[in-house]
BANU-319627 format. One line per field, with one value per residue (C-alpha): chain; residue in one letter; residue number from 1; z, x negated, y. Coordinates in steps of 0.02 Angstrom, whole numbers, padded with zeros to 5 digits. Layout:
kette (A / ...)
rest (A / ...)
nr (NUM / ...)
c3 (Z / ...)
c1 (X / ...)
c2 (Y / ...)
//
This chain:
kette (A / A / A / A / A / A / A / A / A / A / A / A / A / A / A / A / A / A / A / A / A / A / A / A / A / A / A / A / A / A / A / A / A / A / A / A / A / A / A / A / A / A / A / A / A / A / A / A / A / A / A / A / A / A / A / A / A / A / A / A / A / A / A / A / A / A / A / A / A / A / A / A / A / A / A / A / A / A / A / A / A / A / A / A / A / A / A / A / A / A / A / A / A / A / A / A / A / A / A / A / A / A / A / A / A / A / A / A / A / A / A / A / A / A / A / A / A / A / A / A / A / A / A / A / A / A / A / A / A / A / A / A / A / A / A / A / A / A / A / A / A / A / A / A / A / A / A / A / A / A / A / A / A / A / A / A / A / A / A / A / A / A / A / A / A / A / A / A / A / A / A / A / A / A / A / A / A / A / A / A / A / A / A / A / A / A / A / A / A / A / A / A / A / A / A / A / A / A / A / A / A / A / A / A / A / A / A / A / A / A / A / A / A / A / A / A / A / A / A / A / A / A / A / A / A / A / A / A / A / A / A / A / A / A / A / A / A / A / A / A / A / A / A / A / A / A / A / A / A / A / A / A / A / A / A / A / A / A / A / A / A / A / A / A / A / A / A / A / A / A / A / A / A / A / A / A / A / A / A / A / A / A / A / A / A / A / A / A / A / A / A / A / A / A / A / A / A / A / A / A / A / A / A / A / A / A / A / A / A / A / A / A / A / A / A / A / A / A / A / A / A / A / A / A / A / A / A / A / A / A / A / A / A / A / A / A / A / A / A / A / A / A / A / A / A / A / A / A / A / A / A / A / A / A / A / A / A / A / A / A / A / A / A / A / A / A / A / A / A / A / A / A / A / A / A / A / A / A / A / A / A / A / A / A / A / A / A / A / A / A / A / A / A / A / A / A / A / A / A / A / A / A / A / A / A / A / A / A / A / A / A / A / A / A / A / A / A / A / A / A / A / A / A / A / A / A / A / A / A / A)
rest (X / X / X / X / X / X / X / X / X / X / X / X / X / X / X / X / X / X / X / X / X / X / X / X / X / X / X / X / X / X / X / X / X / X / X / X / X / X / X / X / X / X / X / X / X / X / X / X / X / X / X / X / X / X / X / X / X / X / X / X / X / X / X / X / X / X / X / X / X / X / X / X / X / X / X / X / X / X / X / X / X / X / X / X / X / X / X / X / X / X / X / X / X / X / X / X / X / X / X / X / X / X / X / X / X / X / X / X / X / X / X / X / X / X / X / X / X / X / X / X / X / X / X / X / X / X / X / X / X / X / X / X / X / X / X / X / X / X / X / X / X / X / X / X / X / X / X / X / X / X / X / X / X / X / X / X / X / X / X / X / X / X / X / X / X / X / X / X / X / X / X / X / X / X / X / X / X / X / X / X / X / X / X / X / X / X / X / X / X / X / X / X / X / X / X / X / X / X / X / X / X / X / X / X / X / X / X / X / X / X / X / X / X / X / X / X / X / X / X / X / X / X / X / X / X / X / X / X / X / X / X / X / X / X / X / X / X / X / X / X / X / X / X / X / X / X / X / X / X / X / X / X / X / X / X / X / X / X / X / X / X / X / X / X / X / X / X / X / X / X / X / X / X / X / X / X / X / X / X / X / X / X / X / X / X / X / X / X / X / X / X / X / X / X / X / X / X / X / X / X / X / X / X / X / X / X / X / X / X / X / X / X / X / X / X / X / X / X / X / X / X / X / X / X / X / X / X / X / X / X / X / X / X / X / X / X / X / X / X / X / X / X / X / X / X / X / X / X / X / X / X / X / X / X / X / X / X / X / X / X / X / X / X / X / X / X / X / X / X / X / X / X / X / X / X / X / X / X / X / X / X / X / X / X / X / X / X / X / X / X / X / X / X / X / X / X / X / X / X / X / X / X / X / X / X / X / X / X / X / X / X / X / X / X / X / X / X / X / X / X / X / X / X / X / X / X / X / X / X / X)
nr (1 / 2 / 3 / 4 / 5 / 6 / 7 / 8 / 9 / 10 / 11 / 12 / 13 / 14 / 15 / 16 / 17 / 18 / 19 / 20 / 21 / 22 / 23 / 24 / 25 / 26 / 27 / 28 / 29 / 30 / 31 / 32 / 33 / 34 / 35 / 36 / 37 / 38 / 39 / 40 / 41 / 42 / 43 / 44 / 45 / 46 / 47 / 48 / 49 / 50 / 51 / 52 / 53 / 54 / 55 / 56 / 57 / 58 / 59 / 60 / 61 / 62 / 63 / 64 / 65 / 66 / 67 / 68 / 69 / 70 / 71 / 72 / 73 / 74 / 75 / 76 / 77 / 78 / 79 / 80 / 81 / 82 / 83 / 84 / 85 / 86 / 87 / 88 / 89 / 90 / 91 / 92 / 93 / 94 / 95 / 96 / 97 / 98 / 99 / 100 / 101 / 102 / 103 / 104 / 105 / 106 / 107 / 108 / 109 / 110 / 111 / 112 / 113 / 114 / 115 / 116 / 117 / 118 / 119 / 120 / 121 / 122 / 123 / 124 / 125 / 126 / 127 / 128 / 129 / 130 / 131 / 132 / 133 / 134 / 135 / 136 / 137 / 138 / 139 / 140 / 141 / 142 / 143 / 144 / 145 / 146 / 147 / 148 / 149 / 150 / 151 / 152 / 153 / 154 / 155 / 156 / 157 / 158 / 159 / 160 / 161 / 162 / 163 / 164 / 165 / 166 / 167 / 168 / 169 / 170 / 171 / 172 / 173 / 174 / 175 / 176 / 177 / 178 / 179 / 180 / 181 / 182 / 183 / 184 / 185 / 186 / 187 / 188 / 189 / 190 / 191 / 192 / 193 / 194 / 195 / 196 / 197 / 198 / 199 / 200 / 201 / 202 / 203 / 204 / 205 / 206 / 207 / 208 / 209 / 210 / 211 / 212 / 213 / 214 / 215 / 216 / 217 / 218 / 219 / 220 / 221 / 222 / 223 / 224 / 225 / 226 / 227 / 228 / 229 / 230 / 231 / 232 / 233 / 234 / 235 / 236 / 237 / 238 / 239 / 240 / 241 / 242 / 243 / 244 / 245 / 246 / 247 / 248 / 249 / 250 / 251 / 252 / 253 / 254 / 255 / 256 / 257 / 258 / 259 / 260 / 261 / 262 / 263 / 264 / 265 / 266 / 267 / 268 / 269 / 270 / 271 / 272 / 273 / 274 / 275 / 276 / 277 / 278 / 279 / 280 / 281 / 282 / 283 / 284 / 285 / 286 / 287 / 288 / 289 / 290 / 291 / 292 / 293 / 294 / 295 / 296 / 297 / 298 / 299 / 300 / 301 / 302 / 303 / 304 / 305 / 306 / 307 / 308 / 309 / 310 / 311 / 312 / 313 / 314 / 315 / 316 / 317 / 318 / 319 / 320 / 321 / 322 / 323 / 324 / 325 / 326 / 327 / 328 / 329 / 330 / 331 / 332 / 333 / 334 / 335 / 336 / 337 / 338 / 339 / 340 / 341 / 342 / 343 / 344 / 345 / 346 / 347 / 348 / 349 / 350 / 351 / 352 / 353 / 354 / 355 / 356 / 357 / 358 / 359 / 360 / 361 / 362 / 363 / 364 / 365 / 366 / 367 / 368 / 369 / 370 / 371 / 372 / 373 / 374 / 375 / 376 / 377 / 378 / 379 / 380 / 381 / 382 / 383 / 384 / 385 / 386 / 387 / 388 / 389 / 390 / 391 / 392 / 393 / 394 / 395 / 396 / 397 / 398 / 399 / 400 / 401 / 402 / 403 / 404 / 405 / 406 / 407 / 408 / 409 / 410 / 411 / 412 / 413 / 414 / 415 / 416 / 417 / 418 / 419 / 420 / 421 / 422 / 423 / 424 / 425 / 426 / 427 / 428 / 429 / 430)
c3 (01289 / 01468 / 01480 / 01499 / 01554 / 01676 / 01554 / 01420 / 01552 / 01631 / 01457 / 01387 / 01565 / 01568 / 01709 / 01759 / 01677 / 01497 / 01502 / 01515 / 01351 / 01256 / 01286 / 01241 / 01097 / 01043 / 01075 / 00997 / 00818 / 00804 / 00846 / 00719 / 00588 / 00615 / 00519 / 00374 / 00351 / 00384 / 00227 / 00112 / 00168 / 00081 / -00072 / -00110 / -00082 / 00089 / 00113 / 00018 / 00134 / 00291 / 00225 / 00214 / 00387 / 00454 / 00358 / 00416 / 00604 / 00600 / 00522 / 00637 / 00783 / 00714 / 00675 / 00857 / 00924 / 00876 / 00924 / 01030 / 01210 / 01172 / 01029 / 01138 / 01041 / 00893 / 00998 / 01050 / 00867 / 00815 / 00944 / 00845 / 00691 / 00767 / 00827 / 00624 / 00570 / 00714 / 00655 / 00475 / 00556 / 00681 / 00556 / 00390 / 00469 / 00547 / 00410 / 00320 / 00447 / 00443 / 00264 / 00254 / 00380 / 00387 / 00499 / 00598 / 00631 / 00616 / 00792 / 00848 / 00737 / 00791 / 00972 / 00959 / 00856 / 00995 / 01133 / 01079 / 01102 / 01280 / 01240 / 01101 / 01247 / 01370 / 01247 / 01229 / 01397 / 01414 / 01233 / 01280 / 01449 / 01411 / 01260 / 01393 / 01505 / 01376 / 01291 / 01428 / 01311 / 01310 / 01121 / 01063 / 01128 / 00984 / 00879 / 00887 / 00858 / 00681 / 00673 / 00716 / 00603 / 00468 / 00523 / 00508 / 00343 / 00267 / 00359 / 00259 / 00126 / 00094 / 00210 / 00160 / -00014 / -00118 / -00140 / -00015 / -00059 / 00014 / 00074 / 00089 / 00094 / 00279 / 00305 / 00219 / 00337 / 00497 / 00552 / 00717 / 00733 / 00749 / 00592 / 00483 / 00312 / 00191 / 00043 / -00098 / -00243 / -00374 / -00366 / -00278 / -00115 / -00013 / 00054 / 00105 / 00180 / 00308 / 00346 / 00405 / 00503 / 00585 / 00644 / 00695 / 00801 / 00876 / 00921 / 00972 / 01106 / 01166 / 01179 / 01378 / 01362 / 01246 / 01327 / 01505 / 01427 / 01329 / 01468 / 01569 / 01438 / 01457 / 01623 / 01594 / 01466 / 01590 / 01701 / 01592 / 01501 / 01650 / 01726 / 01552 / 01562 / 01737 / 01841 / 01826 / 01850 / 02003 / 02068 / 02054 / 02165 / 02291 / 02282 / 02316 / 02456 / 02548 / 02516 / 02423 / 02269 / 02267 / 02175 / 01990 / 01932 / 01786 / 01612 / 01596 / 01739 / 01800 / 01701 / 01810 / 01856 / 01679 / 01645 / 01796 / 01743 / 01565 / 01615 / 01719 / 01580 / 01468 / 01602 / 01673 / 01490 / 01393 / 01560 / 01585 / 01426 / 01425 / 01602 / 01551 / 01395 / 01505 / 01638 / 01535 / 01430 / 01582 / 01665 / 01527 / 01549 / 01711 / 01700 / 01563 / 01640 / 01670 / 01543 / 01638 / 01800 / 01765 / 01707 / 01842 / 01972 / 01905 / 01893 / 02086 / 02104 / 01992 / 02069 / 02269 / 02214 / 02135 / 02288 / 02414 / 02279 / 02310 / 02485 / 02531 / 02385 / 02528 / 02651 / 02531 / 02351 / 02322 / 02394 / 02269 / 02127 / 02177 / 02196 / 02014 / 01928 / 02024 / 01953 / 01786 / 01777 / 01839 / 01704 / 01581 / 01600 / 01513 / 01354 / 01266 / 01388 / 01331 / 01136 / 01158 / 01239 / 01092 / 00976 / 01024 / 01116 / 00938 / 00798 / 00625 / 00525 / 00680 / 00736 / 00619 / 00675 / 00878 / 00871 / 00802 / 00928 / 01083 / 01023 / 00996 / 01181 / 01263 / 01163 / 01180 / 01373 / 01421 / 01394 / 01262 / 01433 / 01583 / 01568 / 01558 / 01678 / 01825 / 01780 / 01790 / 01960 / 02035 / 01955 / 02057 / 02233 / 02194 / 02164 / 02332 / 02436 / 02461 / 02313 / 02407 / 02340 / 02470 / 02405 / 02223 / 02272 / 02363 / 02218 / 02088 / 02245 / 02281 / 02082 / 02057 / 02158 / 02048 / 01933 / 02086 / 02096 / 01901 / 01918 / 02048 / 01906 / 01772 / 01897 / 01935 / 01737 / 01702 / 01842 / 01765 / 01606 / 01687 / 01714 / 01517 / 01452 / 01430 / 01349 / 01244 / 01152 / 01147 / 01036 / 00943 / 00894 / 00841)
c1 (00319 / 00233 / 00195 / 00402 / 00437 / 00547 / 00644 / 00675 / 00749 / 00873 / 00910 / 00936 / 01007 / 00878 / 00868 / 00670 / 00688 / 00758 / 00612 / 00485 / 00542 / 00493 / 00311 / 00347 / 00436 / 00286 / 00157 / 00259 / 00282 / 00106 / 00041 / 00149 / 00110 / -00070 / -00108 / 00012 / -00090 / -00257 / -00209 / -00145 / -00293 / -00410 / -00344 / -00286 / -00346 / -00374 / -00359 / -00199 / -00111 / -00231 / -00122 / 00049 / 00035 / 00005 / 00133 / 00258 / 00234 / 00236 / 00401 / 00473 / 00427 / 00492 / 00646 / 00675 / 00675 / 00856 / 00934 / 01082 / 01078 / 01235 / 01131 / 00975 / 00962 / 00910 / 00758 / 00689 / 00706 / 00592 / 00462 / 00456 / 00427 / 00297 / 00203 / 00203 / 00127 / 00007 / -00035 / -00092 / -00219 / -00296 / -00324 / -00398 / -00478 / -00643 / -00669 / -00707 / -00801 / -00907 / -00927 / -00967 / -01125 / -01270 / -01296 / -01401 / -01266 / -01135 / -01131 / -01147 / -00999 / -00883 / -00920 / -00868 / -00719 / -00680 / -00724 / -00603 / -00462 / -00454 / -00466 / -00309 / -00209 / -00259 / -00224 / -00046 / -00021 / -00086 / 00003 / 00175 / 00193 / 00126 / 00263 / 00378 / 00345 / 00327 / 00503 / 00584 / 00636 / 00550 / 00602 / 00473 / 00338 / 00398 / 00414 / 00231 / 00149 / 00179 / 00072 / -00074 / -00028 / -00019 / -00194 / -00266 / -00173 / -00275 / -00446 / -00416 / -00379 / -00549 / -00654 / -00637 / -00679 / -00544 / -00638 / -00775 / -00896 / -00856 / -01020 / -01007 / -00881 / -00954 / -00913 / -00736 / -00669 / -00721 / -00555 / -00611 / -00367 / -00370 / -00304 / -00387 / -00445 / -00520 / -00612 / -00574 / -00685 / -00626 / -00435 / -00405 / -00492 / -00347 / -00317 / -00498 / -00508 / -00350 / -00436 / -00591 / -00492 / -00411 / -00575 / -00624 / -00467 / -00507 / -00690 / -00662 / -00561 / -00709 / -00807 / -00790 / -00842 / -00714 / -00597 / -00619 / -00697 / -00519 / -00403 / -00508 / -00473 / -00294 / -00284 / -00377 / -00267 / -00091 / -00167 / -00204 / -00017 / 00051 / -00036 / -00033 / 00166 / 00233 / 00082 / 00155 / 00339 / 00264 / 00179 / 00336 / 00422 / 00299 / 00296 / 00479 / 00459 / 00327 / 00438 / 00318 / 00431 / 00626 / 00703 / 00701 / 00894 / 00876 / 00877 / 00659 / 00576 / 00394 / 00278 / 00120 / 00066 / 00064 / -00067 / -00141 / -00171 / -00200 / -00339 / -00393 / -00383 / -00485 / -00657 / -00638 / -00640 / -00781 / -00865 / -00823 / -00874 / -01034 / -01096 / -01016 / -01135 / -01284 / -01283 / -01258 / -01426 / -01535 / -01470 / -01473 / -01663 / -01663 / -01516 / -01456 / -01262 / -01283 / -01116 / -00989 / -01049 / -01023 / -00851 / -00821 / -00852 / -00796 / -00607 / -00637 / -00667 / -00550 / -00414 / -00462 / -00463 / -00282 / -00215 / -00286 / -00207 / -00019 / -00049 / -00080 / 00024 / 00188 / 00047 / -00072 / -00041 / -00223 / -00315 / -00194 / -00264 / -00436 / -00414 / -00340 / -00457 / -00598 / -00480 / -00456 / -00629 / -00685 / -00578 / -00662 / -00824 / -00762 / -00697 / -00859 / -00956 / -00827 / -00835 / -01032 / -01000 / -00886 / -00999 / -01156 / -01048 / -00974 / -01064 / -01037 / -00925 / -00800 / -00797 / -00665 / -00545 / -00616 / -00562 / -00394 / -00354 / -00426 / -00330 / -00175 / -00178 / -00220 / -00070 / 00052 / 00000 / -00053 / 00002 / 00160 / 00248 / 00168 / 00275 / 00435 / 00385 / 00341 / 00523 / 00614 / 00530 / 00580 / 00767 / 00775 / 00721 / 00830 / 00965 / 00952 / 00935 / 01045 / 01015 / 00876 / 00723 / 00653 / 00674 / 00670 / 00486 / 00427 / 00533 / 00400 / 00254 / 00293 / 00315 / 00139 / 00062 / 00064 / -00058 / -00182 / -00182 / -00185 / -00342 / -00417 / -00382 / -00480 / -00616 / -00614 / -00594 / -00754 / -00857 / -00804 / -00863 / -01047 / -01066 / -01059 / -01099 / -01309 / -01257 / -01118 / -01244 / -01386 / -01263 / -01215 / -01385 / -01426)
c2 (00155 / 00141 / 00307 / 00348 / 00202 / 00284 / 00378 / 00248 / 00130 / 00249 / 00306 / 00108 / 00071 / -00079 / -00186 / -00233 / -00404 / -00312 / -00173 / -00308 / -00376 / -00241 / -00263 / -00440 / -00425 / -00302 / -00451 / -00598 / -00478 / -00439 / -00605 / -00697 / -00537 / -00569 / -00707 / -00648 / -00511 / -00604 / -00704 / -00561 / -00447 / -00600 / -00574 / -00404 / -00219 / -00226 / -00028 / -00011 / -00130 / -00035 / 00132 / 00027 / -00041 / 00141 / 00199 / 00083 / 00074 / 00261 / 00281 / 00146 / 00242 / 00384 / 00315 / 00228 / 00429 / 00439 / 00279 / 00328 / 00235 / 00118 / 00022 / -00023 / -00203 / -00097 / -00025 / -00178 / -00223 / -00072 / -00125 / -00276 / -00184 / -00085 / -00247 / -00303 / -00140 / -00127 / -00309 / -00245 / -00118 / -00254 / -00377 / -00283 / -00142 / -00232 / -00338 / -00172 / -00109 / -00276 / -00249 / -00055 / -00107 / -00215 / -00328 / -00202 / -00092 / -00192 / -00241 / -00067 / -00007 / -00143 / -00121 / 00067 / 00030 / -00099 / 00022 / 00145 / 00028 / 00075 / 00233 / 00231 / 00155 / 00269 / 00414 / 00335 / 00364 / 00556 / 00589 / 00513 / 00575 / 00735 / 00765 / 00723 / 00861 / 00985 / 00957 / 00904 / 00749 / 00578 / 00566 / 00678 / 00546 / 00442 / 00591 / 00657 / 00482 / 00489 / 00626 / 00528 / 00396 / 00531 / 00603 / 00412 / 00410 / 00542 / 00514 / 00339 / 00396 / 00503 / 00401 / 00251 / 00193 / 00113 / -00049 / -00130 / -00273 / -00428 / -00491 / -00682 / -00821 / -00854 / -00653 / -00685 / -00819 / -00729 / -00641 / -00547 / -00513 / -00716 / -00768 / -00917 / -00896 / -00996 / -00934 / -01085 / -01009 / -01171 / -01251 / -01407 / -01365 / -01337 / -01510 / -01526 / -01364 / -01396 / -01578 / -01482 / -01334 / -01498 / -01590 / -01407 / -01386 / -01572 / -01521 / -01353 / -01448 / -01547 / -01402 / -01344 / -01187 / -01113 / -01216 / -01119 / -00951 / -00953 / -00969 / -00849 / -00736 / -00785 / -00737 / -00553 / -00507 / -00589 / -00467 / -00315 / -00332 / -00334 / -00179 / -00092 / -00117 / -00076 / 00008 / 00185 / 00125 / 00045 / 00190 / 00319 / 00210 / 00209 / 00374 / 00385 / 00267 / 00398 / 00539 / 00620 / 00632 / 00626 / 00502 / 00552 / 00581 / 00704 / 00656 / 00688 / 00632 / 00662 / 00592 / 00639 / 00449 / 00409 / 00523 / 00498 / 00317 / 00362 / 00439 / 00278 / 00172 / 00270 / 00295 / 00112 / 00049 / 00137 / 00114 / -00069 / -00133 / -00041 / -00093 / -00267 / -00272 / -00217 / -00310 / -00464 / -00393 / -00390 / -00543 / -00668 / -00649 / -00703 / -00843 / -00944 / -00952 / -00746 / -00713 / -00835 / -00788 / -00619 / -00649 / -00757 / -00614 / -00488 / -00566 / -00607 / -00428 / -00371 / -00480 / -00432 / -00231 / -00251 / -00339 / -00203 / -00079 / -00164 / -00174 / 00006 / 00071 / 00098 / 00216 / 00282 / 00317 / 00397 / 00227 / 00146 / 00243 / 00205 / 00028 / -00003 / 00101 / -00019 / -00167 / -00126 / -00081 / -00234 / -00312 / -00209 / -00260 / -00436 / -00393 / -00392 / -00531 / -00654 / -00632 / -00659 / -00819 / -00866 / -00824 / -00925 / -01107 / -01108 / -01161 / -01025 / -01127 / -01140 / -00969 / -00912 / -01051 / -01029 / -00839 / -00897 / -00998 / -00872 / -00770 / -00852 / -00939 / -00772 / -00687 / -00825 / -00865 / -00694 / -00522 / -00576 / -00662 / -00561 / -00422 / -00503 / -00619 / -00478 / -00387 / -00561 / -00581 / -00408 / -00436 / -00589 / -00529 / -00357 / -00470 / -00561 / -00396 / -00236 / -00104 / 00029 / 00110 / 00042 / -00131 / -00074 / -00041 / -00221 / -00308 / -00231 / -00240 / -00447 / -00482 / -00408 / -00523 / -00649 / -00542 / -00529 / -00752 / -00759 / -00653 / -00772 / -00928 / -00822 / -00817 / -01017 / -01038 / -00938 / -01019 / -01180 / -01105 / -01090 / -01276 / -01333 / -01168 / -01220 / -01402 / -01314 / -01179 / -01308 / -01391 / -01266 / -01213 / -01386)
//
């Protein structure tokens, strides 16, 4: 959807605050889905419901490429549908991958599969924008996505075998998509099991370090959903406020900064978690609060290099480009940092509940609401000023602000994290 952006609000006839939503409405689907599917892909064929969830969200989108502009309500609703089948594949797919592996390799497999997430989104980007310009018609973006999903439908199907050892109970209730699950191998367990998930809830919540880690997390992905959603929107209208493009007025408009910043996302990502995993290799051996403090500065950075971007976005659009690629690749560099510190402040028999709740908070608080949030913002200071490009462009440039000072919290939250982080793992170890 962000990479014709553009095109699907002059289509829709969206105001900034309505386009948001979609993003959200994405966000809230899948995270309720999640756990649905966390639960049903404990207990039945997990590939057969992997192939159902592809199947699904790929028919949805293909179905949303001929909704006629004057039922709009009925596109948002498909985004919603697309969030519940995305929510299938995130869930089931590496738990199989944890079980297809040993434990040597397992890391490395997940990290790739993780690693390419960046890349899937980045593709999204080139892909959509790219249809665009070919056909002339942003409806084919939604019409050549099924595609894929029929390609992944078929590599499934002879890749993956049919039915994949489960390895342990232990294995079996970590759910890396956030949902809990609780292996009961005899009847009757249930009401002991929910007792322990509760005292795990209440002593996760003692425990400083996920608290902070976690709503630094928050704040990277408020930041990243907000960037992912309205970054080339942003930068057409800067654009148009330089002169160097004319206002788009044409049904298809040019989709060149979506590509542009597809291209971004995909380097600063493989590149961010890779450095991110490095330097956090070499300088644990040195420093025992290495993993927060990297977190910590790269947010600060992360947060200064998107402000400079907004600031020179109205003189120079190529320092703008610069300066979010050095954001979100500063932002990168976290993803994988911040699961480590999970995984070692947490004793095992929490982990499956403390990956729950991450990721629950840094939906529900992060990218579900950013979106919507930014548009609302820019509706309101449009509303209070004369209709111009010129302040269609600092309506989006003031309401991104706010991602640069969220970005400064993360920051403050993961140096917090630094100060309990020894106590917290000394615990957890014992």
């Amino acid at each position: 959807v962000a990479g014709i952006l553009l095109d699907i609000q002059k289509y829709f006839e969206l105001s900034d605050g309505d386009t948001g939503l979609l993003q959200t409405v994405f966000i809230l689907c899948y995270m309720l889905a999640a756990p649905i599917f966390g639960y049903l892909g404990d207990r039945y064929n997990r590939k057969i419901i992997l192939g159902a969830g592809i199947f699904f969200w790929s028919s949805v989108t293909l179905g949303s490429s001929f909704i006629s502009e004057l039922y709009y309500w009925i596109f948002f609703l498909s985004r919603g549908l697309v969030g519940i089948g995305t929510a299938s594949y995130s869930t089931v797919a590496p738990t199989i991958i944890a079980d297809l592996f040993e434990e040597g390799k397992r890391t490395t497999m997940l990290s790739i599969f993780y690693i390419f997430i960046p890349v899937g989104s980045g593709l999204g980007y080139v892909l959509a924008a790219g249809m665009a310009d070919i056909t002339g018609d942003w409806h084919w973006a939604f019409r050549i996505t099924p595609c894929m999903g029929g390609l992944a439908l078929v590599l499934l199907i002879l890749l993956v075998p049919h039915r994949t050892q489960r390895r342990t109970a232990a294995h079996r209730a970590l759910s890396i998509s956030g949902t809990i699950r609780v292996a009961a191998e005899k009847p009757g367990v249930h009401r002991t099991a929910k007792t322990t998930w509760c005292q795990d809830v209440l002593s996760l919540a003692k425990n400083w370090s996920f608290v902070w880690s976690s709503l630094g997390l928050t704040a990277m992905a408020f930041v990243t959903g907000a960037l992912g959603m309205w970054v080339p929107l942003f930068l057409y209208r800067a654009q148009v406020v330089q002169g160097i493009i004319s206002p788009c007025l044409q049904e298809s408009c040019n989709s060149s900064n979506s590509l542009i910043f597809g291209g971004i996302t995909i380097g600063t990502g493989i590149l961010g978690v890779i450095a991110g995993a490095e330097a956090a290799r070499r300088l644990r051996k040195i420093n025992n609060k290495a993993d927060p403090l990297i977190c910590a500065t790269s947010m600060f950075i992360s947060a200064l290099c998107l402000y400079i971007a907004l600031m020179v976005a109205q003189t120079n659009i190529l320092s703008t480009f610069i300066f979010i690629a050095f954001g979100e690749l500063f932002l990168s560099v976290n993803w994988a940092v911040v699961t480590d510190i999970l995984l070692y402040v947490v004793t095992p028999r929490r982990q499956s509940t403390a990956i729950a709740l991450q990721i629950l908070v840094s939906h529900l608080l992060g990218d579900a609401g950013s979106p919507y949030l930014i548009g609302i913002i820019s509706n309101a200071i449009q509303a209070k000023n004369a209709h111009s490009f010129q302040w269609s462009f600092w309506s989006m440039q003031y309401s991104f602000i706010l991602c640069a000072f969220v970005g400064v919290f993360g920051g403050g939250f993961f140096l917090l994290t630094s100060f309990y982080i020894e106590e917290d793992r000394k615990e957890a170890e014992r």
